[in-house]
N, C-alpha and C positions, 0 to 999 in steps of 0.2 A: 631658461629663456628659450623661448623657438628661436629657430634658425632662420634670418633675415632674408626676405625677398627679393630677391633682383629681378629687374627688368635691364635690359641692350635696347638702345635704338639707336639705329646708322639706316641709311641706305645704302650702306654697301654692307654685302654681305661677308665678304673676308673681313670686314671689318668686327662685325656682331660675332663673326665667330672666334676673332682671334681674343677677344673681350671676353665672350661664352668661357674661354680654355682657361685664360688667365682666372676667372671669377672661381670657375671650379675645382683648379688646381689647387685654390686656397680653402677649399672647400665652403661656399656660397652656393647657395642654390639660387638657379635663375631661371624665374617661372614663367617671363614669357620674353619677345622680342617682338619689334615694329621696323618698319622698313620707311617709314615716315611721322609728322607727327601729329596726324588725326588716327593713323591705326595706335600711336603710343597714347593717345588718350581714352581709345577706346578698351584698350589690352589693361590701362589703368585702371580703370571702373569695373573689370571684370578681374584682375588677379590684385588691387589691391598693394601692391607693391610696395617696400620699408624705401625700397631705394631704385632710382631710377638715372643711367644713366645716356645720357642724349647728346645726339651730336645738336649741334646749331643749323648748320646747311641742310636743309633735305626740302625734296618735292613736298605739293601738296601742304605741308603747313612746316614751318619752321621750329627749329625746338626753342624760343623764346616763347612765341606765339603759342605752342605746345605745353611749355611749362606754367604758363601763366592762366591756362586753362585745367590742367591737372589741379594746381596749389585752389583754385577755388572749390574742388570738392575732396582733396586728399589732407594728408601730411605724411607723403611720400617727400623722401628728400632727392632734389633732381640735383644729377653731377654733369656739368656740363661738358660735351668736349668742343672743342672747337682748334681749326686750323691757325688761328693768330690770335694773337692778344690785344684788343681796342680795347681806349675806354669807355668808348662809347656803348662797344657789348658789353663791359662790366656793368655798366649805369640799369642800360637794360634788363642786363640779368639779374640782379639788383631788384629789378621792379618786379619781377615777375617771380621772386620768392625762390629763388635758385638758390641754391645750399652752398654750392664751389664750383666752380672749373677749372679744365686743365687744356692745355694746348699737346693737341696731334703734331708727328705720333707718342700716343702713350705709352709706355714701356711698363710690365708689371711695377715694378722698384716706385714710379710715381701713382697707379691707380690704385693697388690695395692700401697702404697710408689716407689718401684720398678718400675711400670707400671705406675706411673706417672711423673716419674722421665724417665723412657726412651720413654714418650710420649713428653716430654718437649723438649729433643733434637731432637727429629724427626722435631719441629717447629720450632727449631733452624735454623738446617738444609737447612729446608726448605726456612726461609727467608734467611739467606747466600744467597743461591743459586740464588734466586731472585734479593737480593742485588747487586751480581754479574753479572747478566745478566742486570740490569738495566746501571751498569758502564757501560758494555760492551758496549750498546745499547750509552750510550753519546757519548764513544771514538768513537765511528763509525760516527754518528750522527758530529762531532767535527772536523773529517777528510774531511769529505762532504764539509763542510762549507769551510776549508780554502782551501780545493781544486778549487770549485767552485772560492775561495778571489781570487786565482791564475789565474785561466782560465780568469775571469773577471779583472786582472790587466793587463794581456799581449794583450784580447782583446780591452778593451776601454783603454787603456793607462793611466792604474788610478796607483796611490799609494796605497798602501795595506789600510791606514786610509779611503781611500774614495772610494775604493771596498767596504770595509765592510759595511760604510754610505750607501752606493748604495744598498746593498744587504738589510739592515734594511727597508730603504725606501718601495721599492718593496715588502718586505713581508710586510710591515705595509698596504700600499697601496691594495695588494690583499686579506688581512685578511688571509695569509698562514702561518706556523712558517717556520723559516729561513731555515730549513733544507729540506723539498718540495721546497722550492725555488732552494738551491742548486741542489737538486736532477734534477731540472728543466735544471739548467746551464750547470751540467755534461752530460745529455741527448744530448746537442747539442741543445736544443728548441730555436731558433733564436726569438721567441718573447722576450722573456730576456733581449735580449740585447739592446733593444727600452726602450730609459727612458721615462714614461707616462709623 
């Protein structure tokens, strides 16, 4: 597995660096920092980041407002920090797809747990999403095929049991999976329709 991206945004800068030290003493790499949260959205779109961790306060855009504009083109996981504990920022953050937060100041002992914990969902995430697209990819894949069953029971006057045989056949025969095959029969390729 590579080694996970971090981003730092604070507007203070003793702050991103003493986060910088903590991340890389744990050995994290941290590819880039912001000083507010339009430069951490645009630092986002450009390094891409597994994890991103934000303060709430800062000029120029706020890290809710920030996060909530990352989450609609990433699945970077954002670690919040912030100075107090509302529930009212929980709700917020909450809505804007924020991973966890932690209340300032942070001490190593609470942000690496923290940062590994919102590294873990980011891989969650991530296979979901995969997972997902894999279904996807059958059902489509699944449709092919019994469309093709179809095309080929109305042209060679088969029953759907011995379209399908037919359809196996032919893929076993050309060494394709059945789904090239179909893809073949919906094209219209009249070689298809010639049993070898």
């Amino acid at each position: 597995m590579t080694q996970p991206k971090i981003m730092v945004v604070d507007d203070e800068p003793i702050i991103r660096m003493d986060l910088r030290e903590m991340l890389e003493n744990e050995g994290y790499l941290v590819v880039a920092e912001a000083k507010n949260g339009e430069e951490a959205v645009e630092q986002a779109h450009r390094h891409k980041p597994d994890l991103i961790i934000m303060d709430v306060k800062m000029p120029v855009l706020n890290g809710i407002k920030a996060s909530s504009i990352i989450r609609s083109f990433s699945d970077s996981s954002i670690l919040l920090l912030t100075a107090y504990s509302q529930k009212e920022l929980v709700q917020d953050a909450r809505k804007a797809g924020v991973t966890a937060y932690l209340v300032k100041p942070v001490s190593e002992d609470d942000l690496i747990p923290a940062v590994e914990i919102a590294l873990s969902q980011k891989e969650k995430v991530v296979s979901l999403k995969q997972d997902i697209n894999d279904l996807k990819k059958k059902i489509e894949d699944r449709k092919a095929v019994e469309k093709a069953k179809g095309k080929l029971m109305s042209a060679l006057s088969l029953e759907e049991d011995a379209a399908y045989k037919w359809m196996q056949q032919v893929s076993m025969q050309r060494r394709m999976p059945l789904v090239k095959l179909a893809e073949e029969i919906l094209s219209g390729e009249q070689a298809i329709f010639t049993q070898d």
